[in-house]
Residue frames as a rotation matrix with the C-alpha (Angstrom) as fourth column:
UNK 1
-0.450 -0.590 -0.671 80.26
-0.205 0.799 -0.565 118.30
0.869 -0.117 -0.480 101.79
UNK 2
0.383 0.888 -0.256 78.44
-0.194 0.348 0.917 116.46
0.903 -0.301 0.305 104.43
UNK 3
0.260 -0.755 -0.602 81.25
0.923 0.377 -0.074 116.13
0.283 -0.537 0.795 106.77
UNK 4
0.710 0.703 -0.037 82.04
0.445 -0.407 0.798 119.32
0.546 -0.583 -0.602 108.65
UNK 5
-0.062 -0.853 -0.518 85.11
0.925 0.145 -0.350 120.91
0.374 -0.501 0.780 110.47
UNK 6
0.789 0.505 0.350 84.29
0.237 -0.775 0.586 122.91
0.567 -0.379 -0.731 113.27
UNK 7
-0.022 -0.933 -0.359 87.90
0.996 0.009 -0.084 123.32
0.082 -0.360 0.930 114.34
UNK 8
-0.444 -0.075 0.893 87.64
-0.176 -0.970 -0.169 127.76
0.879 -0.232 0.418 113.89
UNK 9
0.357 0.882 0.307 84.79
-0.268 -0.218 0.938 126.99
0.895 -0.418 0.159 116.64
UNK 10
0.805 -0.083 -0.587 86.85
0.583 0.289 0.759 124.89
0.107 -0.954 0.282 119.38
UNK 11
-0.148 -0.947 0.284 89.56
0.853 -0.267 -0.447 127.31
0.500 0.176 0.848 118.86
UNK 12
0.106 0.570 0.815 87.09
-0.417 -0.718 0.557 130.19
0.902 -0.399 0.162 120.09
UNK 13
0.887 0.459 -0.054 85.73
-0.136 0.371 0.919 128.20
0.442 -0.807 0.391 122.61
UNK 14
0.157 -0.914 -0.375 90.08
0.985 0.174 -0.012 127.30
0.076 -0.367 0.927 124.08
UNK 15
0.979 -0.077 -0.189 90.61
-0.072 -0.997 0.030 131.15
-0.191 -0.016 -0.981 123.30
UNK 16
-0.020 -0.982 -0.190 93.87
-0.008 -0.189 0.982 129.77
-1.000 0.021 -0.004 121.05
UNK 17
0.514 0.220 -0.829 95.04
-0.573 -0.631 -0.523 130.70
-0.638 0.744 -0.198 118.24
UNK 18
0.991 -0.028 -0.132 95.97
-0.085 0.633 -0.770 128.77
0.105 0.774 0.625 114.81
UNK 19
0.102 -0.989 -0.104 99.53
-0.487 0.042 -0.872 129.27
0.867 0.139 -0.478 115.38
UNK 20
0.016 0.086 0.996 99.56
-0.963 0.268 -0.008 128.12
-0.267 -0.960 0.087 118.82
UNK 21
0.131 -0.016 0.991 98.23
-0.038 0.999 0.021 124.46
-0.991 -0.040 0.131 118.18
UNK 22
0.841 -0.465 -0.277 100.13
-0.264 0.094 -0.960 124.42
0.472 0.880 -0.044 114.71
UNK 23
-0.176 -0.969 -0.174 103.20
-0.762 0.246 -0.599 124.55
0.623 0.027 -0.782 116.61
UNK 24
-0.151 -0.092 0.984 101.89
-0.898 0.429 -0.097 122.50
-0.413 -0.899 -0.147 119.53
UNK 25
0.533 0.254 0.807 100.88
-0.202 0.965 -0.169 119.79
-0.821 -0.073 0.566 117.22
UNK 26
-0.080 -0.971 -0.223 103.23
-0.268 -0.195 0.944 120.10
-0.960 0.135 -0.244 114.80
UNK 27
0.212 0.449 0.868 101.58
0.954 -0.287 -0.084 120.53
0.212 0.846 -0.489 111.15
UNK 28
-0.727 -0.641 0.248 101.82
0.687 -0.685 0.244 123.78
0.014 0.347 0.938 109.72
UNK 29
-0.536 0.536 -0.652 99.90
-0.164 -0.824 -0.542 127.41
-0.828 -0.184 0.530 110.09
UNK 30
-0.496 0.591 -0.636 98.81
-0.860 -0.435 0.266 126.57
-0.120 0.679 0.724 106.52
UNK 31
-0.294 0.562 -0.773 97.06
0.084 0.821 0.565 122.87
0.952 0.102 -0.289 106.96
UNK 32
-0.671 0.613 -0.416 95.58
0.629 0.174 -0.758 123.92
-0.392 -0.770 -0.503 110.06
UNK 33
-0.366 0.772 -0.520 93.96
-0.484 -0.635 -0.602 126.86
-0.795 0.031 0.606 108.22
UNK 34
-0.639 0.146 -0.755 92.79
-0.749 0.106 0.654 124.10
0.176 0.984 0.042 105.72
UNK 35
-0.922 0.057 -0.383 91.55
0.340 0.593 -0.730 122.25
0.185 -0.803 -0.566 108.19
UNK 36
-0.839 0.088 -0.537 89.81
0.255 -0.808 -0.531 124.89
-0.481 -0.582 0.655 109.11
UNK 37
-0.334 0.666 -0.666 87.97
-0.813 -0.561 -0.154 126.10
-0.476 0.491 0.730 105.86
UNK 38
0.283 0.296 0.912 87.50
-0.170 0.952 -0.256 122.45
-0.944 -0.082 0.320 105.28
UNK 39
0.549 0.004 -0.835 89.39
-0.830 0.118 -0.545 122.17
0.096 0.993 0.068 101.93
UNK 40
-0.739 -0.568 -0.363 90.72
-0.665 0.700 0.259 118.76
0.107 0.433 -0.895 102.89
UNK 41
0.119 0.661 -0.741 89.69
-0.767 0.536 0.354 115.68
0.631 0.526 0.570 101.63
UNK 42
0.724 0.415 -0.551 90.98
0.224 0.615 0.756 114.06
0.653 -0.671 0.352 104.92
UNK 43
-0.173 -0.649 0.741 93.13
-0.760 -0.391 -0.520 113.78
0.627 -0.652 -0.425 108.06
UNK 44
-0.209 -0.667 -0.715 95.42
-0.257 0.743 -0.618 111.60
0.943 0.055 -0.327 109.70
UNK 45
0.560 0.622 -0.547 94.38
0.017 0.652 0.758 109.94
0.829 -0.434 0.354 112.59
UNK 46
0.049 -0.780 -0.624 97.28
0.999 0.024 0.048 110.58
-0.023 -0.625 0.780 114.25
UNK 47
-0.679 -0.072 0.730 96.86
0.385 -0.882 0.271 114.26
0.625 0.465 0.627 113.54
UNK 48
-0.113 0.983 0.146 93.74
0.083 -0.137 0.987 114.13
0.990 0.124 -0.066 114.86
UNK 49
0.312 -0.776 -0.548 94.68
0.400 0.631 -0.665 113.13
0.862 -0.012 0.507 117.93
UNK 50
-0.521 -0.723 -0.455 97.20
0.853 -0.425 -0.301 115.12
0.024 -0.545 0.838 118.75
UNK 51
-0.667 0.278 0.691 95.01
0.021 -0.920 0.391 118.17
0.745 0.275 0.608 117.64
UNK 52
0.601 0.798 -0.040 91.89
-0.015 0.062 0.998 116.71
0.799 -0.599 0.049 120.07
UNK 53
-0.190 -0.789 -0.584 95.40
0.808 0.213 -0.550 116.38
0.558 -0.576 0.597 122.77
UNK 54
-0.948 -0.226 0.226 95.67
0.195 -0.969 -0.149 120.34
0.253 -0.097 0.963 122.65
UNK 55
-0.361 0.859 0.363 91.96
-0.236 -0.461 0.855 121.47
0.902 0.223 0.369 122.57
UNK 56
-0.929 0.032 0.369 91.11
-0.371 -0.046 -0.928 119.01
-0.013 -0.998 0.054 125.08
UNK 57
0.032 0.919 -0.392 87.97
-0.923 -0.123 -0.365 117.64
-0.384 0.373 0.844 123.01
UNK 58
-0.269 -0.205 0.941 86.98
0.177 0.950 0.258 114.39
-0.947 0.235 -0.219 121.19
UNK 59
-0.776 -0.174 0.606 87.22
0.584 0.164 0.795 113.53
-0.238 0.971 -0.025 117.53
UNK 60
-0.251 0.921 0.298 82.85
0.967 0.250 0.045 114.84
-0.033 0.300 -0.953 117.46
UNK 61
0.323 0.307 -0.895 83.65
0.527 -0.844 -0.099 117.91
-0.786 -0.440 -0.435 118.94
UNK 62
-0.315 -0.399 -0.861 85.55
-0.459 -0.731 0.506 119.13
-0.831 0.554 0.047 115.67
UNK 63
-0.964 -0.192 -0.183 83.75
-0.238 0.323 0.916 117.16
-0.117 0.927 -0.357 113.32
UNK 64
-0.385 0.867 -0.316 80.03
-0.437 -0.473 -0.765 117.26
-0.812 -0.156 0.562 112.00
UNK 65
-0.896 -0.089 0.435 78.49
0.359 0.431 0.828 115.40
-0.261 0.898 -0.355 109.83
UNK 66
-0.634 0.592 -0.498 75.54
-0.427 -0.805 -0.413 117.37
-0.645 -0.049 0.763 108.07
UNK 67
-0.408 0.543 0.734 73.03
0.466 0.815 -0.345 115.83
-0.785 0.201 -0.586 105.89
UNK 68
-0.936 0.063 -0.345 72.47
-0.293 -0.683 0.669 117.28
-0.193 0.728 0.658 102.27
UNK 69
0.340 0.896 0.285 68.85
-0.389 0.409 -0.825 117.01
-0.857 0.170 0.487 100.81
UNK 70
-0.174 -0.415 0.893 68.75
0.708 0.577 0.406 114.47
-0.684 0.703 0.194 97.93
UNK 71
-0.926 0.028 -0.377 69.28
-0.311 -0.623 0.718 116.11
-0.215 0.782 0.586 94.27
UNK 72
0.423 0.808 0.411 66.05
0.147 0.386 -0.911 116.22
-0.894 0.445 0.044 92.29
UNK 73
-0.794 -0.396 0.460 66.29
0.238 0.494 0.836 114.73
-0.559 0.774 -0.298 88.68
């Protein structure tokens, strides 16, 4: 997926933990660690947000967009 979530990384970088800004932003221990391992297919703007609120960061700092090489055929 070309799209990125470096959310494990600003968590290092704050020295808090997943439970912490679960409760502080108020979404659960398990859809921040989905967040996390990037298995969603998005997130709420308002989520966001609040999550960049806590950290202290903007939207770029937890998100990455990566370029894939094209498939060959």
């Amino acid at each position: 997926m070309p799209i990125v979530v470096q959310l494990d990384l600003m968590l290092a970088r704050r020295k808090m933990r997943s439970r912490y800004l679960a409760a502080a932003v108020g979404i659960t221990e398990v859809n921040i660690s989905l967040l996390k391992s990037g298995k969603v297919k998005g997130v709420r703007f308002d989520t966001l947000e609040r999550i960049c609120e806590v950290l202290q960061c903007q939207p770029g700092d937890l998100l990455v967009y990566e370029s894939q090489p094209p498939e060959s055929t």
